[in-house]
N, C-alpha and C positions, 0 to 999 in steps of 0.2 A: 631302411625303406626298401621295398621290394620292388622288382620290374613291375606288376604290375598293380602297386598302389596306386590308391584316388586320392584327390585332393592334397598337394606335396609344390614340392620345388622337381625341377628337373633341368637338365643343362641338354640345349638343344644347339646342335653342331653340324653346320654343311661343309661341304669340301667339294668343289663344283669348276668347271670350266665357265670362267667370266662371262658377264654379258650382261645388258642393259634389264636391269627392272628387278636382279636378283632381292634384293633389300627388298621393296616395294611387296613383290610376291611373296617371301616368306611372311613379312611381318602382318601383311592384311591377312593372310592366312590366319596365324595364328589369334589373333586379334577377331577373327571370325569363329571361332573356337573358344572363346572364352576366357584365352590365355593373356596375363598380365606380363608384360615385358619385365624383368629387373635391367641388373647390368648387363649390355649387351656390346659385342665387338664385331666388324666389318672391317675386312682387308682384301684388298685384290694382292696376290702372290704369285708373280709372274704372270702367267693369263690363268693361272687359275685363281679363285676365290672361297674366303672363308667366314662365314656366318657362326659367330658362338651367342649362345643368353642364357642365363636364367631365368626362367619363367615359372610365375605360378599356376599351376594348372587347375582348372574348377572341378570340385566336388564330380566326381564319375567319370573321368578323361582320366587314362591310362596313360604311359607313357609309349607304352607298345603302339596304342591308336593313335598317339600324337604323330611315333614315327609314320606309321603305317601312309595316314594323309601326308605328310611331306612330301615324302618319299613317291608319293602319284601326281605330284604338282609338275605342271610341263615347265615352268621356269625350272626345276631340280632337274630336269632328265640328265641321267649318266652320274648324277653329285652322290657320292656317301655325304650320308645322313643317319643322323644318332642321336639320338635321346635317351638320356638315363637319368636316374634318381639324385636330385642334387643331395648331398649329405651334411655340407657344410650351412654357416651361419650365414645367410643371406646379406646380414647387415655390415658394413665394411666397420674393420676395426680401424683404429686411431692412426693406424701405418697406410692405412689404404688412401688421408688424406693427403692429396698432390699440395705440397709446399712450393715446388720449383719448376717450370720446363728448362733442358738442356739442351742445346741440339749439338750437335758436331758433325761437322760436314768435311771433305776433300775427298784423297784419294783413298783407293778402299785397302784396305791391308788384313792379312791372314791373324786373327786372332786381338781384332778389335773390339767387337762388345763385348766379350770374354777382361778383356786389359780395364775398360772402363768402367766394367756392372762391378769389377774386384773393387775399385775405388769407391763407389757407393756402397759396399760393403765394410770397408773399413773405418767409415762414419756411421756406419748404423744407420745407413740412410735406405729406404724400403723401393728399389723400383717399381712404381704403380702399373705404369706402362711403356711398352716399348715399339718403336716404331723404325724399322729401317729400309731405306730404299737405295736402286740405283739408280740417278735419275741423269738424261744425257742433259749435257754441255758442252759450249762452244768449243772447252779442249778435249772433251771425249764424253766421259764420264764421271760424275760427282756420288758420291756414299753420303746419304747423310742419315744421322743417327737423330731420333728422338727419342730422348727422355722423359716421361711425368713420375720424377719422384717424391717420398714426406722424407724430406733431412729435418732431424731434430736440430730447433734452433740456435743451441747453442754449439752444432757445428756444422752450419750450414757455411758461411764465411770460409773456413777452413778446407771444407770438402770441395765447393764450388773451383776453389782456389787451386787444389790438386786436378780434380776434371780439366780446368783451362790448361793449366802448365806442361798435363798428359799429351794432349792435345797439341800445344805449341808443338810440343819436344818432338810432335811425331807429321809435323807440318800439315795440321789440320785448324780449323776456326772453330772455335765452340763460342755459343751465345749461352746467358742463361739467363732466366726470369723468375722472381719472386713473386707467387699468388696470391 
């Protein structure tokens, strides 16, 4: 698909200095544009913040125009902003279903998601999404990791089991949940 095809997928992406209404403003925007939300992600990253989706774009919207109007919206000022041609399959394959949340929480340590995404790897288990924060607490500060992963069922037990004991071993709490 080309920059400036009609009628497509495209993957729209802010990267902005935080602040009240960001969500609100992009999405009535687009939405006033014709444009149909797919999956879409919002995080605030330290005070900055990031807006990704894809979207289907209507018959004659370019993706260049899509940028173009973002990119003049006063809730964006100062944000890179990017729109290009999605390529891939809109539809989420069989891995993309969330079987379990994990969280794992304490103190934060050099070369954590790194130690833990290796264990959902070694079950074949697909991280859907990933979520991590610093968040203060009474003793200073807490890390806490979220996980939505698909572990295939018949090593979810097993895998689940590995995450905790990683976790114990490295004196952190992990929760985890079946969906």
């Amino acid at each position: 698909m080309a920059t400036e095809s009609t009628a497509g997928l495209a993957l729209v992406s802010t990267f902005c200095p935080d602040r009240v209404g960001l969500v609100s403003g992009i999405t009535s925007h687009l939405f006033e544009q014709g444009i149909n939300l797919r999956d879409a992600t919002f995080a605030s990253l330290g005070s900055g913040a990031e807006f990704s989706a894809v979207c289907e774009l209507p018959a004659g919207l370019t993706v260049a125009e899509v940028q173009d109007s973002l990119s003049s919206l006063p809730v964006l000022a100062g944000a890179e902003v990017k729109v290009t041609p999605f390529a891939f399959d809109p539809q989420p394959g069989p891995q993309a279903m969330v079987t379990h949340r994990v969280e794992v929480s304490g103190g934060d340590q050099p070369g954590l998601v790194a130690r833990l995404s290796e264990i959902f790897t070694q079950f074949d288990a697909n991280i859907v999404r990933l979520d991590a924060q610093t968040l203060p607490d009474r003793a200073g500060e807490r890390y806490v990791l979220r996980f939505s992963v698909s572990i295939p069922p018949e090593r979810a037990e097993v895998c689940l089991s590995a995450v905790a004991n990683t976790a114990e071993t490295l004196g952190l709490t992990c929760r985890a949940e079946a969906l």
